[in-house]
N, C-alpha and C positions, 0 to 999 in steps of 0.2 A: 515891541511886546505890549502896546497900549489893552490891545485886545484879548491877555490873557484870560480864560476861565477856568481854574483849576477844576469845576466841575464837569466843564466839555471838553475833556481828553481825549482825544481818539489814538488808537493803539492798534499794531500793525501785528501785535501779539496777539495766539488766539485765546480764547474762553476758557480758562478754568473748566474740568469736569470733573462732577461729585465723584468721592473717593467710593472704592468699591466695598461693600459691605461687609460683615464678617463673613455673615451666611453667602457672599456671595466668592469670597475665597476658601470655604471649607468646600462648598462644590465642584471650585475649581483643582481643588485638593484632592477628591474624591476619585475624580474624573483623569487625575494623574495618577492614580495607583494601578487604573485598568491596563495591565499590558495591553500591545501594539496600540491602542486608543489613543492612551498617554504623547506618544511620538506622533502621532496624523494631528490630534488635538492641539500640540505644543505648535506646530507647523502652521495649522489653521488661524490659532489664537498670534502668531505672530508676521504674519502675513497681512492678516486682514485689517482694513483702513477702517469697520466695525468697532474693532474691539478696543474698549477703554485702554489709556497709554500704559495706567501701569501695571496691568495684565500683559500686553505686547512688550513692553521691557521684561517683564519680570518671564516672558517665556523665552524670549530671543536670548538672553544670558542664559536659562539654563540649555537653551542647544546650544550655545558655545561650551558650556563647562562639558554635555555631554559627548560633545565631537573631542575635546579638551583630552577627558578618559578615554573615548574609544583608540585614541591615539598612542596615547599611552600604553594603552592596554595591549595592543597590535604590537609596537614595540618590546613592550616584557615578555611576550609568546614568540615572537620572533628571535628574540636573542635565546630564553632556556629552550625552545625549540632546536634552534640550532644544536643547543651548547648538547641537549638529550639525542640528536640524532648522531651530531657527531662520535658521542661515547657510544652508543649503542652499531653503531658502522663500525668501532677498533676489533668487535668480538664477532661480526659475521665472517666468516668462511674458515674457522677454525674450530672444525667437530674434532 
C-alpha cells in the first residue's frame, strides 16, 4: 500500500443521481390521480432504465402494495360472495 491516494479512489459503485425535485414529484402526483394513466404510467416509470431510481422504487412498491389489495380484495368478494349466494340458493324453489 506504498502507493495509496486517498484522492484517486476508483469505485465500482455507480454515480450518485440528483434527488428529484419537489415540483418534480407533485407532477408525478398529478399524473397518478388520472385513472387507467396512473397503472400504464406506474408500469412505464418502473420498468424503464430512464427513470431516476427513486421514482422506479417508489413505483415498483406501490404495484406491489397494489397487486397486495387486489388480492385481498378478490379474496373478501370471494368468500361474502360465496357466503351471499349460498343463503340466497336456501330460498330458491320454494314459492
Amino acid at each position: 500500500m506504498d502507493n495509496y491516494d486517498p484522492n484517486n479512489i476508483q469505485s465500482n459503485s455507480p454515480q450518485l443521481e440528483a434527488p428529484m425535485s419537489l415540483g418534480d414529484w407533485l407532477i408525478t402526483l398529478v399524473i397518478l390521480m388520472i385513472p387507467c394513466v396512473n397503472i400504464i404510467m406506474l408500469f412505464v416509470w418502473a420498468f424503464s432504465s430512464s427513470t431516476p431510481i427513486t421514482k422506479r422504487n417508489f413505483c415498483r412498491a406501490e404495484l406491489i402494495v397494489m397487486a397486495v389489495v387486489l388480492v385481498l380484495y378478490l379474496i373478501i368478494v370471494l368468500i361474502f360472495g360465496a357466503a351471499i349466494g349460498a343463503s340466497m340458493g336456501s330460498y330458491g324453489g320454494y314459492y
